[in-house]
N, C-alpha and C positions, 0 to 999 in steps of 0.2 A: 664914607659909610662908618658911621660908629662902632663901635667894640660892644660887644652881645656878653655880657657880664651877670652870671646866675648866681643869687647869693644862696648857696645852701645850708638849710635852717633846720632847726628843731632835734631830732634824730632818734635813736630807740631806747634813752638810757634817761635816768630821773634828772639829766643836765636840760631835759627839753628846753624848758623855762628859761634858764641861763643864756641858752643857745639861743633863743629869738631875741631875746633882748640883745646880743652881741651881733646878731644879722642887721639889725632894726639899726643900730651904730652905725655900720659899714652902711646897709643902705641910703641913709641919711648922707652921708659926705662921701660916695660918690660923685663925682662930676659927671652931670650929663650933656655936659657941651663934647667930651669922648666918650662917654659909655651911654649903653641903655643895659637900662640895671634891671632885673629880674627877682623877685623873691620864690625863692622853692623852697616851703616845708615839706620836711620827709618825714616819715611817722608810718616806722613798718613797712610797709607794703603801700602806703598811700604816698605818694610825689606828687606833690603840684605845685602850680604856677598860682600864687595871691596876686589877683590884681583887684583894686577896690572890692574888696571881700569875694570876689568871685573866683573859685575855682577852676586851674584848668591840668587834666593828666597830664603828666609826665610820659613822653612813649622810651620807655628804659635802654629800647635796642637802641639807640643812639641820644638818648638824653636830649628830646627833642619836647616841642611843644608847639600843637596847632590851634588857633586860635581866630574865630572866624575864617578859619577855612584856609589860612597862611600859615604854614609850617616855619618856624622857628628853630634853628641849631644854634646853640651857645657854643662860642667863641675860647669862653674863658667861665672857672667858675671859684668863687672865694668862696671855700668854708668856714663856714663859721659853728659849725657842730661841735659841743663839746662831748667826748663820752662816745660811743660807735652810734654809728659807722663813721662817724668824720674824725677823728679823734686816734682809732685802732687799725688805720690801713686799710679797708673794706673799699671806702670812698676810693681813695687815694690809687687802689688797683685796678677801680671799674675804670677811673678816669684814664687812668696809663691804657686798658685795653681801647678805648677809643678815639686814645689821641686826643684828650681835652687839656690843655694845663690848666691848673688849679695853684691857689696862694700856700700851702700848706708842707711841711717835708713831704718825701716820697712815702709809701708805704713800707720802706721799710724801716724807715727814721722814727716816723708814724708810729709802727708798732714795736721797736724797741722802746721808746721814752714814755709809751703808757704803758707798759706793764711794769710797775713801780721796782719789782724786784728785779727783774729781768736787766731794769737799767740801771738799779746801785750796784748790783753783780759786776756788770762790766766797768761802770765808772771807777769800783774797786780796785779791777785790776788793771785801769789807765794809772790809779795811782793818788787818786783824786781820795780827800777825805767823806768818810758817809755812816750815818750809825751803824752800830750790831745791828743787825735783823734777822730770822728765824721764819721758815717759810713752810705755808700748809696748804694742802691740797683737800678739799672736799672729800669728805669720808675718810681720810685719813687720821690715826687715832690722837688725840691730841695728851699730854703729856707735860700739864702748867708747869708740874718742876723742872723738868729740863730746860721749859721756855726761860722761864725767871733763869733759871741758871746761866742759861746763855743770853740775853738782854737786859735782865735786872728790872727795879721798881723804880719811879713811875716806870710806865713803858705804852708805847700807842699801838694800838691794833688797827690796820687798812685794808679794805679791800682791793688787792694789786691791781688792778685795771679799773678805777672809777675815781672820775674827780670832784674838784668842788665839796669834798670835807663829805660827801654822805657813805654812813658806813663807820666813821671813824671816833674811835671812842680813845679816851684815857683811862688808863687803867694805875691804880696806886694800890690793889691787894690783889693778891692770886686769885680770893673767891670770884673776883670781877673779872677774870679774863676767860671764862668759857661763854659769859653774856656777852661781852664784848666780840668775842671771833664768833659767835652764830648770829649775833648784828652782823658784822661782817661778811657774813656767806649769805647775805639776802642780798648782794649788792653782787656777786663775787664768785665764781668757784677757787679762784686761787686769794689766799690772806697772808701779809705778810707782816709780824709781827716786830715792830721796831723800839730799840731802846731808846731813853727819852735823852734830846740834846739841849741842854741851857746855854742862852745866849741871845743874842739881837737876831729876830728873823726879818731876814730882806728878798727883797726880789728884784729880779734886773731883766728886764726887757731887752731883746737883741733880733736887728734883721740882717739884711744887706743891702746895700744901697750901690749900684754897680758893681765894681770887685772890692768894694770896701764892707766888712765888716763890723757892723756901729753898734757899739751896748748903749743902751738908753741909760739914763740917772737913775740910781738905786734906791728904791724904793723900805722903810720900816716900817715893817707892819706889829703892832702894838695892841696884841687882842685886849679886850675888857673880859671876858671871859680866861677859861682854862688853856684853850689854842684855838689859833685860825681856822674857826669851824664854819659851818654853810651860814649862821649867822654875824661871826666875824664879817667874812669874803662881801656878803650883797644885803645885812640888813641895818648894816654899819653900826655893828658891836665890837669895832675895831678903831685906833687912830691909825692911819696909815700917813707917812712923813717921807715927802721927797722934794730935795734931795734927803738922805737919811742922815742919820745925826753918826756918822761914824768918820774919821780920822781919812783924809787923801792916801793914807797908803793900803788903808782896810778898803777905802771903794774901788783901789786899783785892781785889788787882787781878785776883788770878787768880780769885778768887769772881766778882769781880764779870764778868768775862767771860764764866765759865761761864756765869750767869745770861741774858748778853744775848741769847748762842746758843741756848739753852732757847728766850730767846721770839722771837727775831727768825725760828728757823727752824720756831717754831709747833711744837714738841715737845711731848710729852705723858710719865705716868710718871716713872720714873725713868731720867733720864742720866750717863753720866759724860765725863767732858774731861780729857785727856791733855795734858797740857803739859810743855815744856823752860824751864825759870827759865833766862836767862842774863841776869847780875848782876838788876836790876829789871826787864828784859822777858820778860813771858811770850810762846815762843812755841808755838800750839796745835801739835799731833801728830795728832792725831785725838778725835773726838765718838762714842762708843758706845750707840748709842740701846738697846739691852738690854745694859747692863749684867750683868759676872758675881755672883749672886747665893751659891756657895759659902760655908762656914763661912771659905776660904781668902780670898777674892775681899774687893775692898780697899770697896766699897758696906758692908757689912756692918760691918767697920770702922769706916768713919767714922758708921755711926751709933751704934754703940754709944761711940764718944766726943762724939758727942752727946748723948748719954741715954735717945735713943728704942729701945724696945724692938719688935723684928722685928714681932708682932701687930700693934701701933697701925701703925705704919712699911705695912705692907703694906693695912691696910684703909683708910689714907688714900688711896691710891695707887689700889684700888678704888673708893672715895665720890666721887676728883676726876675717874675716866675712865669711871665709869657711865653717862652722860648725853652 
């Protein structure tokens, strides 16, 4: 009997878009000689099963689906949500209460590595290099000079839990950072305000593949704009070069870091690590525990400059989070 594989799509945050295009990947190079693959978009309160554009409910109590009259329990289910619920732990907890595995870290992995601050906080104090940053909570009074004081000019303003560049602006004068952090707080209750780092920004893909631990080829991403903004990432206003143009001992380090964070923070899947090369130190940017899976999206990438082809790529990724 085949393996019952739900691709979980879409989800409650402006990644929607993102998020189906990265389900659409995965469904595609699934194997269905073992699995029978499923699409569920989720959107609020609406779960359902896409089968040739027809709709069918989600029954939540057990993440089921009936379908002429045949009840359906999934097996296994790959998220592919970027942004909550699949993104921030929600997903990741309903699935723990029912006993489902899923491709994705735990929810607690989940939601430490998307709350942007929450996770350069502790990378801090692993030891790990990461810019200044400066952290504000909604309705909290803001105070630009102290900001600048403590971060400096340029400097980027985030919304701590959203990905995919919405939210995030450059700032290069004081007057621009009270529009910039109420851009910010449309996206956001928590902002965290970071100083700017120059250097080669890369990315490195990491899963597991039995008890081995494999950074994918490191990826440089080379905006044509300001920074890797949502048109950088998917409307390719960016060069992105992999392998990247940096020195065997610079791709070591920043492999080898990816890797540590993989396990020190008990991650499952596939990850990716956002780094600033300045000269030989890597410093981390951010940890994306669902990665973007598009034809655009830089995972993809670096595997095909490794050799691995999407099917295998993807059913390792369910053989190592089955269990």
């Amino acid at each position: 009997m085949k393996y019952k594989v739900a691709i979980a799509a879409g989800g409650d945050s402006a990644e929607e878009g993102i998020s189906l295009l990265s389900a659409n990947t995965v469904f595609q190079n699934l194997d269905r000689s073992i699995y029978d693959v499923y699409l569920v978009k989720m959107r609020f309160d609406k779960w359902n099963v896409i089968i040739n554009e027809v709709e069918y409910p989600i029954d939540k109590n057990d993440f089921s689906v009936t379908i002429n009259g045949v009840k359906t329990k999934f097996d296994y289910v790959f998220i592919a949500i970027h942004g909550t619920p699949g993104e921030d732990g929600k997903l990741q907890a309903y699935f723990d209460l029912l006993k489902i595995p899923y491709s994705s870290p735990d929810h607690i992995g989940s939601t430490l590595t998307f709350n942007k601050w929450y996770c350069n906080t502790l990378l801090k104090q692993l030891g790990y290099h990461v810019a200044k940053s400066y952290y504000l909570r909604r309705g909290e009074k803001i105070d630009t000079k102290m900001i600048i004081e403590e971060v400096g000019l340029p400097c980027f303003v985030k919304p701590c839990s959203c990905g995919s560049s919405f939210g995030i602006s450059k700032i290069k004068k004081e007057e621009e950072l009270i529009i910039g952090i109420t851009e910010a707080f449309e996206y956001d209750n928590e902002v965290m305000i970071e100083s700017m780092l120059k250097g080669k920004e890369l990315g490195c893909g990491v899963f597991r593949d039995k008890e081995e631990v494999i950074a994918l080829p490191v990826t440089q991403i080379i905006p044509k704009g300001e920074f890797f903004d949502y048109a950088a990432k998917y409307q390719g206003d960016s060069d992105e070069i992999t392998p990247a143009r940096i020195t065997d001992l610079q791709r070591d380090a920043v492999q080898k870091i990816a890797k540590e964070i993989y396990s020190k923070f008990n991650l499952r899947g596939i990850i990716r690590v956002d780094f600033m090369l300045i000269e030989d130190t890597p410093y981390i940017i951010e940890v994306n525990a669902v990665p973007g899976l598009s034809a655009e999206s830089i995972v993809p990438q670096q595997l095909k400059a490794a050799g691995i082809p999407l099917n295998d790529f993807f059913n390792t990724i369910i053989e190592t989070t089955k269990n």
